[in-house]
C-alpha positions as CSV (number, residue, x, y, z in Angstrom):
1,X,54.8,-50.3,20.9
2,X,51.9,-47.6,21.7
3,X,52.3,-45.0,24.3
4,X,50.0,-45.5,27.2
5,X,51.2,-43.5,29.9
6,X,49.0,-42.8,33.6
7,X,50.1,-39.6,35.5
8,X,49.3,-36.2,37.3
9,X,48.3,-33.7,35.1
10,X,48.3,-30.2,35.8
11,X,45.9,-27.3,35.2
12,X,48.4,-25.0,33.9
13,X,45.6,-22.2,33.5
14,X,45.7,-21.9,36.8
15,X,48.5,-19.5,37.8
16,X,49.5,-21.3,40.9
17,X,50.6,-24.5,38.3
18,X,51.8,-22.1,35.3
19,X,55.2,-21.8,36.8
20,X,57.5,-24.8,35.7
21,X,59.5,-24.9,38.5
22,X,56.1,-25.7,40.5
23,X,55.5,-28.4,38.6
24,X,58.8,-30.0,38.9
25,X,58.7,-29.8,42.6
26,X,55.9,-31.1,42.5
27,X,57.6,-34.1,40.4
28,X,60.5,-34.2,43.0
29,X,57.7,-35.1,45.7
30,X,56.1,-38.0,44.0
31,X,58.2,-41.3,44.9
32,X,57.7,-43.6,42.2
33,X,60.6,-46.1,42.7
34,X,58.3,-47.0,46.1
35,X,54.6,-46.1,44.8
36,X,55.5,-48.9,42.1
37,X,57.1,-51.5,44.1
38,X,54.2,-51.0,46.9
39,X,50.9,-51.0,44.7
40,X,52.4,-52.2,41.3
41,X,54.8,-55.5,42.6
42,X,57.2,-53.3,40.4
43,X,55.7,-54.2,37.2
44,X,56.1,-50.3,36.0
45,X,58.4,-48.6,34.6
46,X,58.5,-44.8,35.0
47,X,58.3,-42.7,31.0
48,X,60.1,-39.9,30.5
49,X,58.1,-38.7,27.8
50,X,54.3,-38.4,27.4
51,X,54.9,-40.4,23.8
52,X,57.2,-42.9,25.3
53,X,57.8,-45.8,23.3
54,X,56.7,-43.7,19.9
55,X,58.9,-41.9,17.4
56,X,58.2,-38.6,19.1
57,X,59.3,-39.7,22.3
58,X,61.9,-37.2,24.2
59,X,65.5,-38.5,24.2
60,X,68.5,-37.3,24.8
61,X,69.3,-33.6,23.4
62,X,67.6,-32.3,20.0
63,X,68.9,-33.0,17.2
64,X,68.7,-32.5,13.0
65,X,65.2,-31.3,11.9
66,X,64.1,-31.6,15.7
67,X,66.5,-28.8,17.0
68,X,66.2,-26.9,13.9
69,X,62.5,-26.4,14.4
70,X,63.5,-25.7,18.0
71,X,66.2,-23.5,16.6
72,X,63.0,-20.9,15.7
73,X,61.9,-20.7,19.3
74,X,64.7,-20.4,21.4
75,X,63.5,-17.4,22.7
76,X,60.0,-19.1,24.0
77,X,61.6,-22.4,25.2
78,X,63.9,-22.9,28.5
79,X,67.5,-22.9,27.6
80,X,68.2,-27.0,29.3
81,X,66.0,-28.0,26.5
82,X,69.6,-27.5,24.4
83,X,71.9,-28.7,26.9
84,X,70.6,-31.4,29.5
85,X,68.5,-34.5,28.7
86,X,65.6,-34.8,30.6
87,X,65.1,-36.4,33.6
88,X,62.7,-38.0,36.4
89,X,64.0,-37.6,39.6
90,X,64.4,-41.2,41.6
91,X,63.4,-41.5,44.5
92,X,63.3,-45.3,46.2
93,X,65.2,-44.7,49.5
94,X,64.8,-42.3,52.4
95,X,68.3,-40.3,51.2
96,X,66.7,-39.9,47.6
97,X,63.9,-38.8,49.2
98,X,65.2,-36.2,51.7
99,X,67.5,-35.1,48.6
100,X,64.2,-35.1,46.6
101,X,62.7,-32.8,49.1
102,X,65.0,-30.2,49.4
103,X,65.8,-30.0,45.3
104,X,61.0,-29.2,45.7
105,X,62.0,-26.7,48.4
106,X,64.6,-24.8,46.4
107,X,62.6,-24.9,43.2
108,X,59.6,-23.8,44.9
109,X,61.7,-21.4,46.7
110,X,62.8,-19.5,43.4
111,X,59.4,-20.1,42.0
112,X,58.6,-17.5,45.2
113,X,57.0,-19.5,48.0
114,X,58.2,-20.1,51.5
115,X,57.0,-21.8,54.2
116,X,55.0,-19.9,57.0
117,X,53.3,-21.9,60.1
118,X,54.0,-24.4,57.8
119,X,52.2,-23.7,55.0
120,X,53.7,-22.9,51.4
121,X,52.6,-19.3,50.8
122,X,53.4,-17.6,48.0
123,X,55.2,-14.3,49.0
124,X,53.4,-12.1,46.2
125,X,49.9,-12.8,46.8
126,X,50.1,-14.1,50.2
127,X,47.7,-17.3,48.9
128,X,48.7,-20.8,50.0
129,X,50.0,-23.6,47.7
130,X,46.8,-26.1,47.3
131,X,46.4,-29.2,44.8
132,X,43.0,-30.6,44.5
133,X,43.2,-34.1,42.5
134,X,40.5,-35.5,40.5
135,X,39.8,-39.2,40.1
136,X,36.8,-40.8,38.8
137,X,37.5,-43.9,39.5
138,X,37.2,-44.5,43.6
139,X,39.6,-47.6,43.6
140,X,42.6,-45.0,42.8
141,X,42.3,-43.0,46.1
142,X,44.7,-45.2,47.3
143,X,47.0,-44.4,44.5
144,X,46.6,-41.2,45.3
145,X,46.7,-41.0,49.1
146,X,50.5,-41.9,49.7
147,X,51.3,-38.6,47.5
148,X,49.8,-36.5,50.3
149,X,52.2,-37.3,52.9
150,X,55.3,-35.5,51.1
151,X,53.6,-32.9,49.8
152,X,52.4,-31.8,52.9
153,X,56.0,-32.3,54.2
154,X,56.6,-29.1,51.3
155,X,53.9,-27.1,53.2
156,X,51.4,-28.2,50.4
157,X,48.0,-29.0,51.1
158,X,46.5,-31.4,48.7
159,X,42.7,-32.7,48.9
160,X,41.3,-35.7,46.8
161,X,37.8,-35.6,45.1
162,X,36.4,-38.1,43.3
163,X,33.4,-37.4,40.5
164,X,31.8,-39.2,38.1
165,X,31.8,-39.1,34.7
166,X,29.7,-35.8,34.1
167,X,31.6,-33.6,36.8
168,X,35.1,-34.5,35.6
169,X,34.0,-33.0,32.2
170,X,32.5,-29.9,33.6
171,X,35.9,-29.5,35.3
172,X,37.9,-30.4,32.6
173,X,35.7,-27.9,30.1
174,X,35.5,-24.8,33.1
């Protein structure tokens, strides 16, 4: 089967999205068990790899040639990578949720952000955490839109912009 997958994307250039643990909390946010059965009739199923349903597909824990190329950068890869199978967090119901929540506080948290006035500041700089989304195609604001509501329950501001063709590449090449 090929491996077509839709999802966020992060600008890990910018500092603010360079920190893993930024970007999982970010992942902990996103309810996909209910984004899917409200916009999708459930007909999705959520990938845990960006090559799902390929040979390089992530499973389990590495293994044979896989962990012995790993083997030669321990040093420059996070130590679960060699003990815990990845994971999507699951969301679905307002306990998963809540639990969801607080697992995006933590990490965010140790990432060093906290919330003031209720905004996510980042305690070093003193900057607030902000995600601007792209789209270029109008009909997936509402996609889009139900992601703003937990976020903002992290102290997160997020804004949605929507540009054609010719501005997403300038973005995506800046």
């Amino acid at each position: 089967s090929s491996g077509g997958m839709q999802g966020f994307a992060f600008n890990i250039r910018r500092s603010k999205f360079a920190d893993p643990r930024v970007r999982r909390a970010f992942n902990f946010a996103l309810n996909f068990e209910e984004m899917n059965r409200q916009m999708f009739f459930g007909q999705y199923k959520r990938v845990k790899s960006y090559f799902e349903g390929m040979e390089l597909a992530s499973s389990g824990l590495p293994e044979g040639a896989e962990l012995a190329i790993l083997e030669t950068v321990r040093d420059k890869v996070p130590p679960e990578v060699f003990t815990t199978p990845y994971t999507n967090p699951t969301g679905g119901d307002a306990e998963a949720v809540r639990a969801n929540l607080r697992e995006a506080t933590r990490l965010l948290r140790e990432a060093g952000y906290e919330i003031r006035d209720q905004k996510l500041i980042n305690t070093k700089t003193g900057e607030p955490m902000t995600a601007e989304i792209l789209i270029f195609q109008p009909e997936w604001e509402r996609l889009v839109l139900p992601y703003k509501q937990p976020l903002e329950r992290l102290g997160i501001q997020m804004s949605l912009r929507i540009v054609d063709d010719a501005q997403y590449e300038n973005r995506l090449r800046q």
